[in-house]
PDB file of N, CA, C and O in Angstrom, chain B, residues numbered from 101:
ATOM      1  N   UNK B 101      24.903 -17.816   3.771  1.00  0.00           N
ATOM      2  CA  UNK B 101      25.224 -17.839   2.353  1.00  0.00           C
ATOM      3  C   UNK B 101      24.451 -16.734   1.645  1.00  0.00           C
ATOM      4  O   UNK B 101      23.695 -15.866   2.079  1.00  0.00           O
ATOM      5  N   UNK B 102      24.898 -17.052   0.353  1.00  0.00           N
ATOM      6  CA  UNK B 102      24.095 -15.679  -0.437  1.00  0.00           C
ATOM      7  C   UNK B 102      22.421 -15.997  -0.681  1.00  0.00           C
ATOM      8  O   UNK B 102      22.141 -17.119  -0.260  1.00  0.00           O
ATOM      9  N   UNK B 103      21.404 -15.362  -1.187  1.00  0.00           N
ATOM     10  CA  UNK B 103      20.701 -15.308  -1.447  1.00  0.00           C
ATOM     11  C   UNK B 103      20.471 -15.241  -3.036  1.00  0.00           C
ATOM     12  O   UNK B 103      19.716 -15.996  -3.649  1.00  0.00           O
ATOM     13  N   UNK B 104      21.047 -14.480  -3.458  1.00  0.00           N
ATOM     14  CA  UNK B 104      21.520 -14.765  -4.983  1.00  0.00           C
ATOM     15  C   UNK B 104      22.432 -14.873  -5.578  1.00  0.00           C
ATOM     16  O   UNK B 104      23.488 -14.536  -5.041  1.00  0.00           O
ATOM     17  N   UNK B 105      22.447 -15.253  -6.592  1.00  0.00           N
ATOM     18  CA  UNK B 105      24.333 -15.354  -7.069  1.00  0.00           C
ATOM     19  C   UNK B 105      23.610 -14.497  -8.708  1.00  0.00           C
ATOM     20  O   UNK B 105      22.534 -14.787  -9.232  1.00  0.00           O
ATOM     21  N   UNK B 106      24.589 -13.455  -9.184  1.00  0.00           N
ATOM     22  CA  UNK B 106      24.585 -12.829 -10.130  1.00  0.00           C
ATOM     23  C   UNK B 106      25.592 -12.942 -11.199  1.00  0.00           C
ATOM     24  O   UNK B 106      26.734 -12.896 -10.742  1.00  0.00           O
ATOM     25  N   UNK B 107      25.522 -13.096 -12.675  1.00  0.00           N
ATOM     26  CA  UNK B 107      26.546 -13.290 -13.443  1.00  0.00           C
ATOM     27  C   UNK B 107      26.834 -12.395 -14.427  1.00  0.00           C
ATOM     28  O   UNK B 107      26.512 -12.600 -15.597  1.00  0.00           O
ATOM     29  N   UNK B 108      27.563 -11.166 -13.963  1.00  0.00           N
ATOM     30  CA  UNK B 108      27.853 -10.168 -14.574  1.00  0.00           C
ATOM     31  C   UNK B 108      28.055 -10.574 -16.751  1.00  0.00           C
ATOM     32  O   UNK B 108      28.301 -11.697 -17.192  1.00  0.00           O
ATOM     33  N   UNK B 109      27.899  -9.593 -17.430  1.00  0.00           N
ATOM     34  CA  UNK B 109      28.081 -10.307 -18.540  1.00  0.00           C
ATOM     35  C   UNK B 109      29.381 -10.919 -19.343  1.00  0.00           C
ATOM     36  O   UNK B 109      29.363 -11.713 -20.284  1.00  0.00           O
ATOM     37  N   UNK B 110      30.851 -10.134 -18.502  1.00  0.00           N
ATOM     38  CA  UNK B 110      31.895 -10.758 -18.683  1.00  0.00           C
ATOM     39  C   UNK B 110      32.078 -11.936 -18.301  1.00  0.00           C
ATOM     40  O   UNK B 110      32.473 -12.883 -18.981  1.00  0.00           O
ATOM     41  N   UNK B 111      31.744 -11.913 -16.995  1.00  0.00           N
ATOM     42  CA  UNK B 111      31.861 -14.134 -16.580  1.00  0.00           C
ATOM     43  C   UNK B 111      31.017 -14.716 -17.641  1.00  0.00           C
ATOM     44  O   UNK B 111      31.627 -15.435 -18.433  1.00  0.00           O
ATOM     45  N   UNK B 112      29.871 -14.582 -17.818  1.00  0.00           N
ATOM     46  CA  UNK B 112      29.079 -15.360 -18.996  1.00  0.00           C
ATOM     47  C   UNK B 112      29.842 -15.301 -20.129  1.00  0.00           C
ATOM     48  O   UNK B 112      29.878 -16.326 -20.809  1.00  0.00           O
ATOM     49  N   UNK B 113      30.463 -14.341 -20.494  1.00  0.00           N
ATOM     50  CA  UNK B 113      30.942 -15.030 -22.165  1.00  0.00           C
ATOM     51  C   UNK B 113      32.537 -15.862 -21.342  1.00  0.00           C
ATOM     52  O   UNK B 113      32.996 -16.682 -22.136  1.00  0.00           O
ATOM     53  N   UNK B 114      33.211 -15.806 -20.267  1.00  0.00           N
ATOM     54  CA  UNK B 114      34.389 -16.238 -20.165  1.00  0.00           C
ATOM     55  C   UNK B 114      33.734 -17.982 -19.733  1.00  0.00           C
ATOM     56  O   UNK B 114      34.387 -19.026 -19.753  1.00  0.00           O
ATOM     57  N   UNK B 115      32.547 -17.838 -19.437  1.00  0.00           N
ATOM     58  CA  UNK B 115      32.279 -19.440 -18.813  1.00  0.00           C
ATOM     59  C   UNK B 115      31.456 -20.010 -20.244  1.00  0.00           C
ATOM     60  O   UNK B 115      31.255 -21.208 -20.442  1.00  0.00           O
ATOM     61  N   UNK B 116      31.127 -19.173 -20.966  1.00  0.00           N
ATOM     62  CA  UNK B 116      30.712 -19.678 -22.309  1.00  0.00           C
ATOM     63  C   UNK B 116      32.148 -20.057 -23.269  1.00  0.00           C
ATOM     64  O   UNK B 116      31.799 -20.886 -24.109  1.00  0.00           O
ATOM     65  N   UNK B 117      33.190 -19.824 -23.373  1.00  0.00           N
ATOM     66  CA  UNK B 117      34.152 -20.070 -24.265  1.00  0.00           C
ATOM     67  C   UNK B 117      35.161 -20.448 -23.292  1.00  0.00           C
ATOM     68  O   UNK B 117      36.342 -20.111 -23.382  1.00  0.00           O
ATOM     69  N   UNK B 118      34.555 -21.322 -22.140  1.00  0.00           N
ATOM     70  CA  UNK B 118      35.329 -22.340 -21.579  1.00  0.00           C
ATOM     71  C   UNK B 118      34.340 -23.518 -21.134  1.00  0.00           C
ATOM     72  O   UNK B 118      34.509 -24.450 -20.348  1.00  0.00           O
ATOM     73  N   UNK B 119      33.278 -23.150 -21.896  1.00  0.00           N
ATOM     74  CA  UNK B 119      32.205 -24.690 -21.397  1.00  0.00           C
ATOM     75  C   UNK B 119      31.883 -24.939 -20.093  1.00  0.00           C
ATOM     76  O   UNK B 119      32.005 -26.111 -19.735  1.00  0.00           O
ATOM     77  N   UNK B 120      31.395 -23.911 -19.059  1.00  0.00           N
ATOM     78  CA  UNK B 120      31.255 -24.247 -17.815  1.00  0.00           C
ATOM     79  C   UNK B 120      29.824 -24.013 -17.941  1.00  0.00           C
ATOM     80  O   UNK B 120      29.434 -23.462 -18.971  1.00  0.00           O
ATOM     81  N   UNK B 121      28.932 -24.369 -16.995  1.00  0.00           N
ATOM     82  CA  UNK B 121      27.687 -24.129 -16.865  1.00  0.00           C
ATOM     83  C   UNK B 121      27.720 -23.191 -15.381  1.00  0.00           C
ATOM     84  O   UNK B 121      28.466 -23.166 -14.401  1.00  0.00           O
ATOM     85  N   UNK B 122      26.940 -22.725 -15.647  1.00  0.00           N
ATOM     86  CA  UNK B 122      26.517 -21.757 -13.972  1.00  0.00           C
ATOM     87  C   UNK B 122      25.827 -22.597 -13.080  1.00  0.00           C
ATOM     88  O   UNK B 122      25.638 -22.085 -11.976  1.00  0.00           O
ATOM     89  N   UNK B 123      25.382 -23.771 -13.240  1.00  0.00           N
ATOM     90  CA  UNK B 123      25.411 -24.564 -12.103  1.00  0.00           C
ATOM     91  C   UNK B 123      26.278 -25.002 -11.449  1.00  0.00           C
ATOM     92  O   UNK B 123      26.013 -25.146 -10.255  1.00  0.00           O
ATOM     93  N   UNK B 124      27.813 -25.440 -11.979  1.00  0.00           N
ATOM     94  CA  UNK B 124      28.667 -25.870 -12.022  1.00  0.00           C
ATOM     95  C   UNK B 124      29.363 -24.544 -11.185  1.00  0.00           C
ATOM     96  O   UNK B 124      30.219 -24.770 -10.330  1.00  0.00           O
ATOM     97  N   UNK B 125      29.134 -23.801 -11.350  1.00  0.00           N
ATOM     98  CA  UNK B 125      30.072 -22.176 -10.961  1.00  0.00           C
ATOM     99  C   UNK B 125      29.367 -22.444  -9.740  1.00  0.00           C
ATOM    100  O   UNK B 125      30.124 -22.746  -8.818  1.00  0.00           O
ATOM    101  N   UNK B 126      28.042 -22.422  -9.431  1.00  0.00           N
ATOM    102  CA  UNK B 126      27.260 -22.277  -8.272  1.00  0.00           C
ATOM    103  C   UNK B 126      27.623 -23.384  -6.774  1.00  0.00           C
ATOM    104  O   UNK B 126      27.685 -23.231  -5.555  1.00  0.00           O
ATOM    105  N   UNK B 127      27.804 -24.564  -7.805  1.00  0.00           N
ATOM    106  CA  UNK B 127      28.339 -25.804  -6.852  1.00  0.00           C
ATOM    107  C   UNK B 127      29.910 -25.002  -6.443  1.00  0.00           C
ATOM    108  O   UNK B 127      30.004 -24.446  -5.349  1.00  0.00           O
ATOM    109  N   UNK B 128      30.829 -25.006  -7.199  1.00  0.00           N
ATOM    110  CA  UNK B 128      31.992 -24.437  -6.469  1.00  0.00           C
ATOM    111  C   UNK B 128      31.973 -23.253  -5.494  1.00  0.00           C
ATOM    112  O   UNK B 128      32.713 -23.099  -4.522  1.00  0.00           O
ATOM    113  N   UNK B 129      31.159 -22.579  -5.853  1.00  0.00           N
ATOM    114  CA  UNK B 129      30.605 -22.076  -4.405  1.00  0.00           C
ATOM    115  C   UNK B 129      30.330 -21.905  -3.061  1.00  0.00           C
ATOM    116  O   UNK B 129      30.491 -21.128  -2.119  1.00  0.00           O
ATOM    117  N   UNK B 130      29.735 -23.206  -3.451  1.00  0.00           N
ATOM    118  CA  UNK B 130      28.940 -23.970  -2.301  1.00  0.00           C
ATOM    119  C   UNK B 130      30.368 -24.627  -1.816  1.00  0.00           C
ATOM    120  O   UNK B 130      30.647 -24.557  -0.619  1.00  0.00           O
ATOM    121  N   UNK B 131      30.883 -24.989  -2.336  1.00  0.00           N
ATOM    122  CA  UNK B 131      32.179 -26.128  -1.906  1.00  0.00           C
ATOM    123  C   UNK B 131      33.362 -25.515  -2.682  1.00  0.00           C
ATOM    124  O   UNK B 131      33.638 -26.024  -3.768  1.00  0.00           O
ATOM    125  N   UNK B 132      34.136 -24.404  -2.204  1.00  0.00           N
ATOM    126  CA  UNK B 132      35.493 -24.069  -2.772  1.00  0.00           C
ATOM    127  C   UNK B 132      36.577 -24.934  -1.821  1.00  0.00           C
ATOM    128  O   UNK B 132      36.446 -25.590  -0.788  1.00  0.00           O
ATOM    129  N   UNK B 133      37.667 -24.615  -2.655  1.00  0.00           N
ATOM    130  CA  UNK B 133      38.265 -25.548  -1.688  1.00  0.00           C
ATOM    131  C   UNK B 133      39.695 -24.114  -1.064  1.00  0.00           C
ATOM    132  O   UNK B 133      40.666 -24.342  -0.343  1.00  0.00           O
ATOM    133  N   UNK B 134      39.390 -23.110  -1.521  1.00  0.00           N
ATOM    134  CA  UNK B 134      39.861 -21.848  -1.406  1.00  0.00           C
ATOM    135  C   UNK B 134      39.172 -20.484  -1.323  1.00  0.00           C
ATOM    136  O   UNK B 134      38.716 -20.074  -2.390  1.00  0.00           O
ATOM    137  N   UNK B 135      39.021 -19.735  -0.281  1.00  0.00           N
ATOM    138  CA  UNK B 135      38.765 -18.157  -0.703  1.00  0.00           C
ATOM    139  C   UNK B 135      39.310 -17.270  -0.256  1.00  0.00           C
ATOM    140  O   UNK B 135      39.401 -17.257   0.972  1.00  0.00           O
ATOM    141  N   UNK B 136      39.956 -16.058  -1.092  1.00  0.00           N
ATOM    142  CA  UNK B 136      40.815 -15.304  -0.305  1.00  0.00           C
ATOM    143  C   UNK B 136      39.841 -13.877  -0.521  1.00  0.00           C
ATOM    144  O   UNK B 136      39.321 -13.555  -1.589  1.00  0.00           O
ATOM    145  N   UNK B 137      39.748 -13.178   0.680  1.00  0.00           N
ATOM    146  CA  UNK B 137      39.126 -11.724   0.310  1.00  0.00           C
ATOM    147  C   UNK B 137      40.106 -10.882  -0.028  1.00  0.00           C
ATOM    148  O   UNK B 137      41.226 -10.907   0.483  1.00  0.00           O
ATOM    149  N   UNK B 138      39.710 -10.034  -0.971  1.00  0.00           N
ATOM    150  CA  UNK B 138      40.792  -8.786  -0.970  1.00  0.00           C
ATOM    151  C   UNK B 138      41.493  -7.583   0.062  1.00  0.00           C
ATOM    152  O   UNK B 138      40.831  -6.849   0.796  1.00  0.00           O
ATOM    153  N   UNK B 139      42.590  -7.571  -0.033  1.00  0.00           N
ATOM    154  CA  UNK B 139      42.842  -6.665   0.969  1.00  0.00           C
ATOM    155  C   UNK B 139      42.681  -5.051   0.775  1.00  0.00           C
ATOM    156  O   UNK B 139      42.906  -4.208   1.643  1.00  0.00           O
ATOM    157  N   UNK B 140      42.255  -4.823  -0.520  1.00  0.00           N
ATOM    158  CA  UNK B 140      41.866  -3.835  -0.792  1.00  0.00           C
ATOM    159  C   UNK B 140      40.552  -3.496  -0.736  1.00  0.00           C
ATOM    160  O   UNK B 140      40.263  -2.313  -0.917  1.00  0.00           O
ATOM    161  N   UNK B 141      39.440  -4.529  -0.460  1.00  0.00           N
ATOM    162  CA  UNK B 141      37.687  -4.352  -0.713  1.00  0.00           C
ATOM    163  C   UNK B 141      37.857  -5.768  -0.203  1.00  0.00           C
ATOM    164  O   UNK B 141      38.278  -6.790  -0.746  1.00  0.00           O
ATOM    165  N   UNK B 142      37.358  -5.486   1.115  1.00  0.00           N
ATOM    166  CA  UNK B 142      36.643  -6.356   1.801  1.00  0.00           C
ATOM    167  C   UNK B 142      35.637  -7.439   1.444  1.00  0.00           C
ATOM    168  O   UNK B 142      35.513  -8.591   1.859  1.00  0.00           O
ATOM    169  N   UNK B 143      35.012  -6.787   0.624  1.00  0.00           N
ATOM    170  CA  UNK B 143      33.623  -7.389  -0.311  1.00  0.00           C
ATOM    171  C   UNK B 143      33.693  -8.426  -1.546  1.00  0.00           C
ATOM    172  O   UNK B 143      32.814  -9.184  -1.956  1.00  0.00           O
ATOM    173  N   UNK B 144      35.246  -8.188  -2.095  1.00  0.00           N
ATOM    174  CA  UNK B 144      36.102  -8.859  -3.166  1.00  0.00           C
ATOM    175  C   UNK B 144      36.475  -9.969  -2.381  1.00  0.00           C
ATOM    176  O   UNK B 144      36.760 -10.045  -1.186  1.00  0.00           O
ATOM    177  N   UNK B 145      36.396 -11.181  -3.660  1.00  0.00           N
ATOM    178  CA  UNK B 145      36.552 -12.329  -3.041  1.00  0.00           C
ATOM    179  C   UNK B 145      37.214 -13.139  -4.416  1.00  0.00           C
ATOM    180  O   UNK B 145      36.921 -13.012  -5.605  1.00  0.00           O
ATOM    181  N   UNK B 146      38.168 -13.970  -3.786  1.00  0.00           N
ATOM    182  CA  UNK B 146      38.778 -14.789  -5.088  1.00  0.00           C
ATOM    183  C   UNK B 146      38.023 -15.953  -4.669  1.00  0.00           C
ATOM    184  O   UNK B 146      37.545 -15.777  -3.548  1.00  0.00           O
ATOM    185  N   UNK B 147      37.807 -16.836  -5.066  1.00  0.00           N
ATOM    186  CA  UNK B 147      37.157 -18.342  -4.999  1.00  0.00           C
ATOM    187  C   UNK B 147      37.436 -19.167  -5.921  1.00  0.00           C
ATOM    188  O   UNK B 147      37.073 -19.122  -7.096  1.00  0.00           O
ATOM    189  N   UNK B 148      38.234 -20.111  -5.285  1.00  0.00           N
ATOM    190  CA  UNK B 148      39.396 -21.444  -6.104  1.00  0.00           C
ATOM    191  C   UNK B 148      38.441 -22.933  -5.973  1.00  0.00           C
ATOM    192  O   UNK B 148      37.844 -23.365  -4.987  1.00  0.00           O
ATOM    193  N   UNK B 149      38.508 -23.274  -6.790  1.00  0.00           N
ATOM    194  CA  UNK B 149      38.312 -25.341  -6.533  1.00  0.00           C
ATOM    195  C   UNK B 149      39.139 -25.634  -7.626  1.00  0.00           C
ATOM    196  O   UNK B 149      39.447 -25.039  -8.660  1.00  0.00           O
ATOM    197  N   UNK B 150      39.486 -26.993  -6.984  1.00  0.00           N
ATOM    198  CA  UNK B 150      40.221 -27.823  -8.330  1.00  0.00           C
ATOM    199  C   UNK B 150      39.331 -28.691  -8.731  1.00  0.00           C
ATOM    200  O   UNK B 150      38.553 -28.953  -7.813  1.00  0.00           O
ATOM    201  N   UNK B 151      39.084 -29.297  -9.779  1.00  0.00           N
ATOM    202  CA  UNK B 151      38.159 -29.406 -10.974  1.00  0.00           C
ATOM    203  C   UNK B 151      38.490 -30.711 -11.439  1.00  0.00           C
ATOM    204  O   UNK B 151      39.551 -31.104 -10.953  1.00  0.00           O
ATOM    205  N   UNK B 152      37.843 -31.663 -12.356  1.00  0.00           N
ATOM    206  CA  UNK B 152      38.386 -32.776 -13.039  1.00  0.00           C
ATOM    207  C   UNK B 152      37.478 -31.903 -14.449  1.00  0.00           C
ATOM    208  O   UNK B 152      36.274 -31.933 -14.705  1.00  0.00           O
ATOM    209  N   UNK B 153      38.780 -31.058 -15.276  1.00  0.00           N
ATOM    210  CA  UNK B 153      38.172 -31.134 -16.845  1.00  0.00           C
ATOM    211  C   UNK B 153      37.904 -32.109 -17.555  1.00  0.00           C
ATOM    212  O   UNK B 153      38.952 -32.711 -17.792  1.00  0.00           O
ATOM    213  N   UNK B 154      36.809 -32.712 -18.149  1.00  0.00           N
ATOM    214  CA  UNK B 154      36.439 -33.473 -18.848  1.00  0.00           C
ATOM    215  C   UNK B 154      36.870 -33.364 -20.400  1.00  0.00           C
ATOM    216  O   UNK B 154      37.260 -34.368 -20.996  1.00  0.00           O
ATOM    217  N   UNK B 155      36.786 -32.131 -21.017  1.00  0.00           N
ATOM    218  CA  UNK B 155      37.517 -31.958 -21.829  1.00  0.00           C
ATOM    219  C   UNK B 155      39.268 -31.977 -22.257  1.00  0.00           C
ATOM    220  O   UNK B 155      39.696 -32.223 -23.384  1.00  0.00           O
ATOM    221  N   UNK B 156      39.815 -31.763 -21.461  1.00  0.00           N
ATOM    222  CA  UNK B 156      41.488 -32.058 -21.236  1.00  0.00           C
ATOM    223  C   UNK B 156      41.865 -32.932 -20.362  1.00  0.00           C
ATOM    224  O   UNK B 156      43.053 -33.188 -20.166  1.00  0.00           O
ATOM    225  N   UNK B 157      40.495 -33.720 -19.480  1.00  0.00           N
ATOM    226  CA  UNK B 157      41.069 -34.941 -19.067  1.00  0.00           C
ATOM    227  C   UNK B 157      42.095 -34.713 -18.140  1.00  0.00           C
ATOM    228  O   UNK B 157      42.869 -35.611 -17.809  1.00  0.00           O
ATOM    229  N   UNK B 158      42.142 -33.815 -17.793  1.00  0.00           N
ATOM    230  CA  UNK B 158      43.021 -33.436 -16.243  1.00  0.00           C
ATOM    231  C   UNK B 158      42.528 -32.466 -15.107  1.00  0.00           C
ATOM    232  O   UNK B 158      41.817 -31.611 -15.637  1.00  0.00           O
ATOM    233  N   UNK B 159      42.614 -32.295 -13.945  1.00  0.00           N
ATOM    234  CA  UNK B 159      42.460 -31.541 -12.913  1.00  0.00           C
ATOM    235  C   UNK B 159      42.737 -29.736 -13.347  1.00  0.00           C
ATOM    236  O   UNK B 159      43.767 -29.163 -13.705  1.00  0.00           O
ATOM    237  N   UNK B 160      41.715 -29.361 -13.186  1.00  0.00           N
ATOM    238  CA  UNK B 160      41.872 -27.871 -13.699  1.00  0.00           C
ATOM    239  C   UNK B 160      41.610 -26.649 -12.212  1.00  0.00           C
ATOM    240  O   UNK B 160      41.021 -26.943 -11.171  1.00  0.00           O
ATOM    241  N   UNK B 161      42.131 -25.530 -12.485  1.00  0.00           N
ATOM    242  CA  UNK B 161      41.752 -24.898 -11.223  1.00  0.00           C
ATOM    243  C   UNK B 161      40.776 -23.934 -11.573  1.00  0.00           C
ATOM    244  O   UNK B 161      41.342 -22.935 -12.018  1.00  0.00           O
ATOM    245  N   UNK B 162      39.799 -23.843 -11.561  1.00  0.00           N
ATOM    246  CA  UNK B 162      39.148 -22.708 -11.612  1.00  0.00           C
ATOM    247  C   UNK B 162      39.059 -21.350 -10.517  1.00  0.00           C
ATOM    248  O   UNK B 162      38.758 -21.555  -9.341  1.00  0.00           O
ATOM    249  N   UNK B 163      39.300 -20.189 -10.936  1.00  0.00           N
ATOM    250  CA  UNK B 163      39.150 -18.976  -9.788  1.00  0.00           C
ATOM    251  C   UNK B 163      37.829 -18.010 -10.707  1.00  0.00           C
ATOM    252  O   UNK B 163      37.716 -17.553 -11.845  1.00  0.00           O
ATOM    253  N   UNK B 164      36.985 -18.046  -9.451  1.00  0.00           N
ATOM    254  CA  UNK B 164      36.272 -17.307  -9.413  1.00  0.00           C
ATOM    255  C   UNK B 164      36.193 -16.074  -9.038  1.00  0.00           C
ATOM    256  O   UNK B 164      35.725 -16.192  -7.906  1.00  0.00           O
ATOM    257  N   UNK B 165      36.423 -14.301  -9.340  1.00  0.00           N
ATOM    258  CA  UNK B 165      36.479 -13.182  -9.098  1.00  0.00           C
ATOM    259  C   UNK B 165      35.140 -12.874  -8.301  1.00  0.00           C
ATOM    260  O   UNK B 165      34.136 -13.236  -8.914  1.00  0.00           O
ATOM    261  N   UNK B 166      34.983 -12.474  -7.464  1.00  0.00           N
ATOM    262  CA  UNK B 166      33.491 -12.191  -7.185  1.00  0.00           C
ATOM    263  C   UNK B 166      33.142 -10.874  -6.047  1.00  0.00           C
ATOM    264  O   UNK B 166      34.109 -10.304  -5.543  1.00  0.00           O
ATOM    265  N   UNK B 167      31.748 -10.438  -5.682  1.00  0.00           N
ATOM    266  CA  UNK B 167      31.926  -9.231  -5.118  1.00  0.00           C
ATOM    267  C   UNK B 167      30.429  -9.427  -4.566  1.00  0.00           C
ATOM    268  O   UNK B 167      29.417  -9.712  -5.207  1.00  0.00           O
ATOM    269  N   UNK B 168      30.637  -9.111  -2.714  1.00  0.00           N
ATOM    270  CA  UNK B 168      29.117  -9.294  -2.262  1.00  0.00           C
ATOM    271  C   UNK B 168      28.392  -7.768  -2.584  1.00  0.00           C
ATOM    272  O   UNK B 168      28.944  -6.684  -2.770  1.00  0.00           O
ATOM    273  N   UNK B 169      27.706  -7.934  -2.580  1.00  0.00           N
ATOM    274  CA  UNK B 169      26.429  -6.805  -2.841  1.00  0.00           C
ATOM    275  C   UNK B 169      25.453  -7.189  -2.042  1.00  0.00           C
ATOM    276  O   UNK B 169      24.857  -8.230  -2.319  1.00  0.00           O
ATOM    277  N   UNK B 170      25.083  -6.417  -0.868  1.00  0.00           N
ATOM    278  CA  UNK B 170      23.812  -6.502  -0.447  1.00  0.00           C
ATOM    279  C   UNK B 170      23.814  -8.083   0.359  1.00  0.00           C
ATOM    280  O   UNK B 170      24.451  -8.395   1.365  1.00  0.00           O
ATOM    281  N   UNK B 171      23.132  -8.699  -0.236  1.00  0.00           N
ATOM    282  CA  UNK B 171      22.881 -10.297  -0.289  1.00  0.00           C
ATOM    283  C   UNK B 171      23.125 -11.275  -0.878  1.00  0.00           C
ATOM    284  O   UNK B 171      22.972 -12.485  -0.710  1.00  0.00           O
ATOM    285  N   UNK B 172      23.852 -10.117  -2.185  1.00  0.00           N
ATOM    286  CA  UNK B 172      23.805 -11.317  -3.388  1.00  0.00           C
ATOM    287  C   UNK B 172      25.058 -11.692  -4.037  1.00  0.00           C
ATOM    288  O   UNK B 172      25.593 -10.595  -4.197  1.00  0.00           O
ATOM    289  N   UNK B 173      25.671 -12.372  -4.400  1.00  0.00           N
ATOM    290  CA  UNK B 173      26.953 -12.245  -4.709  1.00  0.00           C
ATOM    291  C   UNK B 173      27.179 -12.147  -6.281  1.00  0.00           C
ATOM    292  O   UNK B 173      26.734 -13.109  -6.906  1.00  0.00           O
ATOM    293  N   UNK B 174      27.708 -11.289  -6.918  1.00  0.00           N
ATOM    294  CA  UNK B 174      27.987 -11.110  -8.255  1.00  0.00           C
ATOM    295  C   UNK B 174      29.727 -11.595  -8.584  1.00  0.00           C
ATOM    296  O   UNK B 174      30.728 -11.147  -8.024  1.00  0.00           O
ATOM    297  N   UNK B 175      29.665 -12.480  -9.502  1.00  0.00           N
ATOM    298  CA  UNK B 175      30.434 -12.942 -10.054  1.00  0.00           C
ATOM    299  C   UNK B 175      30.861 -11.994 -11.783  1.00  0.00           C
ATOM    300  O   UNK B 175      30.347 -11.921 -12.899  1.00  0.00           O
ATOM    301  N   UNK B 176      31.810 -11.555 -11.235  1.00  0.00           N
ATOM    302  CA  UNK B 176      32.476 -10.627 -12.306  1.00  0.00           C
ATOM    303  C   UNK B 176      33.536 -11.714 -13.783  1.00  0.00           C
ATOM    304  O   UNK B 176      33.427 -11.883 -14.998  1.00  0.00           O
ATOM    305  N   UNK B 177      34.384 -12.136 -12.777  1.00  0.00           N
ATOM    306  CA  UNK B 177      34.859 -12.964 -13.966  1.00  0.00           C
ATOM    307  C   UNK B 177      35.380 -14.533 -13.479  1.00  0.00           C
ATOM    308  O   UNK B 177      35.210 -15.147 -12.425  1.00  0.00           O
ATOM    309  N   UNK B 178      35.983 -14.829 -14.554  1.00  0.00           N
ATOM    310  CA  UNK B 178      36.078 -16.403 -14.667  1.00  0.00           C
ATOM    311  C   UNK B 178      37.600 -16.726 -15.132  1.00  0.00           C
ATOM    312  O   UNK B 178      38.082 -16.267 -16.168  1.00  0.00           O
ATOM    313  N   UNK B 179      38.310 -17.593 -14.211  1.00  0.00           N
ATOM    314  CA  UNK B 179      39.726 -17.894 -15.046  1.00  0.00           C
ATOM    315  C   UNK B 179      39.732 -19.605 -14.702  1.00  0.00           C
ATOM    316  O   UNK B 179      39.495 -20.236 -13.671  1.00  0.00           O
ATOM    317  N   UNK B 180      40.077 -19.964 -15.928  1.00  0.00           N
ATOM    318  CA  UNK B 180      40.324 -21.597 -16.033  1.00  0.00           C
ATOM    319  C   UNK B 180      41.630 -22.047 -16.521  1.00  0.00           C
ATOM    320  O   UNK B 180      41.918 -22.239 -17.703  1.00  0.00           O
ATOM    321  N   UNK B 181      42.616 -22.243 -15.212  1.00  0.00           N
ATOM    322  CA  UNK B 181      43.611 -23.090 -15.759  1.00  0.00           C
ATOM    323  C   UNK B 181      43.890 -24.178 -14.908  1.00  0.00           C
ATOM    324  O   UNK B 181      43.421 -24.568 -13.839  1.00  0.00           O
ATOM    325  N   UNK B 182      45.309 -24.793 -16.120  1.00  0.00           N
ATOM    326  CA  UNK B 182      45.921 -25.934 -15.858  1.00  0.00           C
ATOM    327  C   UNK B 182      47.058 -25.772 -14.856  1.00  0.00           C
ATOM    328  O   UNK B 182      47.602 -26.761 -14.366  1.00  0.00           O
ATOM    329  N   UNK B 183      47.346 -24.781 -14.612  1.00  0.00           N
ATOM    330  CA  UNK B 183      48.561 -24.637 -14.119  1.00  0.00           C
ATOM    331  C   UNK B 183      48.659 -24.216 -11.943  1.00  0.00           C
ATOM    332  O   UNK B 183      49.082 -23.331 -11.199  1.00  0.00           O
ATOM    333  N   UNK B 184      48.051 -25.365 -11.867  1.00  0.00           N
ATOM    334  CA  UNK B 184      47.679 -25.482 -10.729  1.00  0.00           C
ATOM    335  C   UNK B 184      47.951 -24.968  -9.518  1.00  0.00           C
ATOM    336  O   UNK B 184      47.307 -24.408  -8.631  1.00  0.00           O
ATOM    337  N   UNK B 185      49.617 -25.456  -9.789  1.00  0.00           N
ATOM    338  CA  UNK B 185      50.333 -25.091  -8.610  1.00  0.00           C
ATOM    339  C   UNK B 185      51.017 -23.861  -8.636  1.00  0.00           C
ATOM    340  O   UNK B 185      51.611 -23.595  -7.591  1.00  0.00           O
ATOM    341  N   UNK B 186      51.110 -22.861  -9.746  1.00  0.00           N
ATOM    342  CA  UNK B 186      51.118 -21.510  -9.846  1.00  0.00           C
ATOM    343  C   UNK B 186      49.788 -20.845  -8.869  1.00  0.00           C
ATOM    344  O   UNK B 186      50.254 -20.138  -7.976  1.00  0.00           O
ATOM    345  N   UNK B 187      48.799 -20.890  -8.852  1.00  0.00           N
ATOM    346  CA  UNK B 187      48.234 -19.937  -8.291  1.00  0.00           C
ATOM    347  C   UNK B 187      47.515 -20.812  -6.796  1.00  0.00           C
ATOM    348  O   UNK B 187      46.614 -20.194  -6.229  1.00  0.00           O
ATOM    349  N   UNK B 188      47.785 -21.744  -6.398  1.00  0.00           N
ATOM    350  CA  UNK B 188      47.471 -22.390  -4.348  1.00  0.00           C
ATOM    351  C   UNK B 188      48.508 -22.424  -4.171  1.00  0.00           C
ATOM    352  O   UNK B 188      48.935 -22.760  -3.066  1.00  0.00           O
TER     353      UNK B 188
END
C-alpha cells in the first residue's frame, strides 16, 4: 500500500462541497470495491466504492481520480454520484 495519501487542492474543495471527510476518502481506499488504471498512465488510477449517503439517504458512488508518485498516492479529484449504474 501507499505510504502516504496526498490531497491535491482540487479534491479538497470537491470533498469540501460534498461533505466527505478524508478519512472517509482514505477508508475507500483501503476497501474500493473498484479500480481501474489508466490505459494511458499506468500510474492513473480511478477508484470506485458504493457508499450509503447519509445526507440523500441513498447508496452513492463515489470515484476517486488518483495518481501514484513515488510512494505516495495523490488524489487529484473527487466525483459523487447517484447514478450508479451509469458508471460500474
Amino acid at each position: 500500500m501507499f505510504q502516504e495519501i496526498k490531497f491535491l487542492p482540487h479534491a479538497l474543495k470537491r470533498m469540501k462541497e460534498r461533505g466527505i471527510k478524508q478519512k472517509d476518502i482514505e477508508k475507500f481506499i483501503r476497501n474500493p470495491d473498484k479500480i481501474e488504471t489508466s490505459k494511458i498512465n499506468r500510474n492513473r488510477f480511478l477508484i470506485k466504492k458504493i457508499y450509503y449517503n447519509k445526507t440523500y439517504s441513498k447508496d452513492h458512488l463515489i470515484m476517486i481520480i488518483s495518481e501514484r508518485e513515488n510512494n505516495s498516492l495523490k488524489i487529484i479529484t473527487i466525483i459523487d454520484t447517484s447514478k450508479i449504474s451509469k458508471y460500474i
